[in-house]
C-alpha positions as CSV (number, residue, x, y, z in Angstrom):
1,X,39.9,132.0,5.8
2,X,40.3,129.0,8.5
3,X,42.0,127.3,5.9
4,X,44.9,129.6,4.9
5,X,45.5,130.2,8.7
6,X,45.3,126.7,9.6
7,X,48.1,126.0,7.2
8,X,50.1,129.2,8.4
9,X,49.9,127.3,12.0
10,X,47.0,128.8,13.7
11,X,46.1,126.3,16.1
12,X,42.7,127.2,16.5
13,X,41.9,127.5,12.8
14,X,42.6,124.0,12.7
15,X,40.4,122.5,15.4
16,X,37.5,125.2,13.8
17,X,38.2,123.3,10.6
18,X,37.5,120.2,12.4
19,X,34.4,121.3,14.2
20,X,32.9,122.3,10.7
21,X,34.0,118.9,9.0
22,X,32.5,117.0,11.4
23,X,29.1,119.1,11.2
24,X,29.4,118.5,7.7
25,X,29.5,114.3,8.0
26,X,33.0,114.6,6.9
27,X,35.0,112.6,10.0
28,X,37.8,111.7,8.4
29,X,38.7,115.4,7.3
30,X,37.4,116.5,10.9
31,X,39.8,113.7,12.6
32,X,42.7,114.7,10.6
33,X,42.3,119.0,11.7
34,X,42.0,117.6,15.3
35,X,44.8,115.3,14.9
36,X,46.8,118.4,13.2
37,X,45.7,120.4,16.2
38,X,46.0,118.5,19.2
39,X,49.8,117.7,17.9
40,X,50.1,121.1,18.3
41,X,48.8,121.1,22.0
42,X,45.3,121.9,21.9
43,X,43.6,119.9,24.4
44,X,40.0,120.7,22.6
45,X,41.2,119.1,20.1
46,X,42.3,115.8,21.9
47,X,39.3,115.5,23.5
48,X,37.4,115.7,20.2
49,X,39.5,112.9,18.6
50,X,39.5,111.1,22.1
51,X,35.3,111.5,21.8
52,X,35.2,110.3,18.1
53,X,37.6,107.4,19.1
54,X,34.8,106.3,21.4
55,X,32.2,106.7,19.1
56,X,34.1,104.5,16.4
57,X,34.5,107.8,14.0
58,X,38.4,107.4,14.4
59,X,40.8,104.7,14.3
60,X,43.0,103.6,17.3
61,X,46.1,104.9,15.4
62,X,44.6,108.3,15.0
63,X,44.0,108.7,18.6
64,X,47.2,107.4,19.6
65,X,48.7,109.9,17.2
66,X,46.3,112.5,18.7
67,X,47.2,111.4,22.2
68,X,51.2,111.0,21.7
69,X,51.4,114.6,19.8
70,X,49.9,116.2,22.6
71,X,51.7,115.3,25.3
72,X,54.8,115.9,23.3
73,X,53.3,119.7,22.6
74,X,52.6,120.0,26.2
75,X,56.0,118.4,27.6
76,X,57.6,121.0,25.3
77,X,55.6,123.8,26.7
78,X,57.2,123.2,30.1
79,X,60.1,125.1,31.5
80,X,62.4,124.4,34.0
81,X,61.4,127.8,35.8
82,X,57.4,126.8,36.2
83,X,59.0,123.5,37.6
């Protein structure tokens, strides 16, 4: 179920995905749905690949992938109006 609505754009399908990856042992599959997610501007699922950055479970280029995809999402989100 997560799956087919992760790929259809769910955000929080994917960063569910992640959390069951990585309660699995599988980090790189759990570092790739956060990744997926946080480009998409969930900040849960920054701070997850920001946390397993720290622990040494993802690579600097995922975070910085992570980290640049989400504050694109985020400076998208913004309107001139809220401003």
């Amino acid at each position: 179920f997560y799956k087919r609505a992760a790929m259809q754009g769910h955000v929080e399908s994917s960063n569910n995905l992640g959390c069951f990856e990585g309660d699995k042992g599988n980090f790189d599959n759990a570092v790739r749905h956060f990744v997926i997610a946080a480009k998409m501007g969930f900040g849960q699922s920054f701070g997850a690949v920001k946390g397993m950055f720290e622990a040494g479970l993802a690579t600097e280029e995922q975070y910085v992938q992570a980290l640049t995809g989400y504050q694109n999402a985020i400076e998208a989100m913004k309107s001139p109006e809220r401003e």
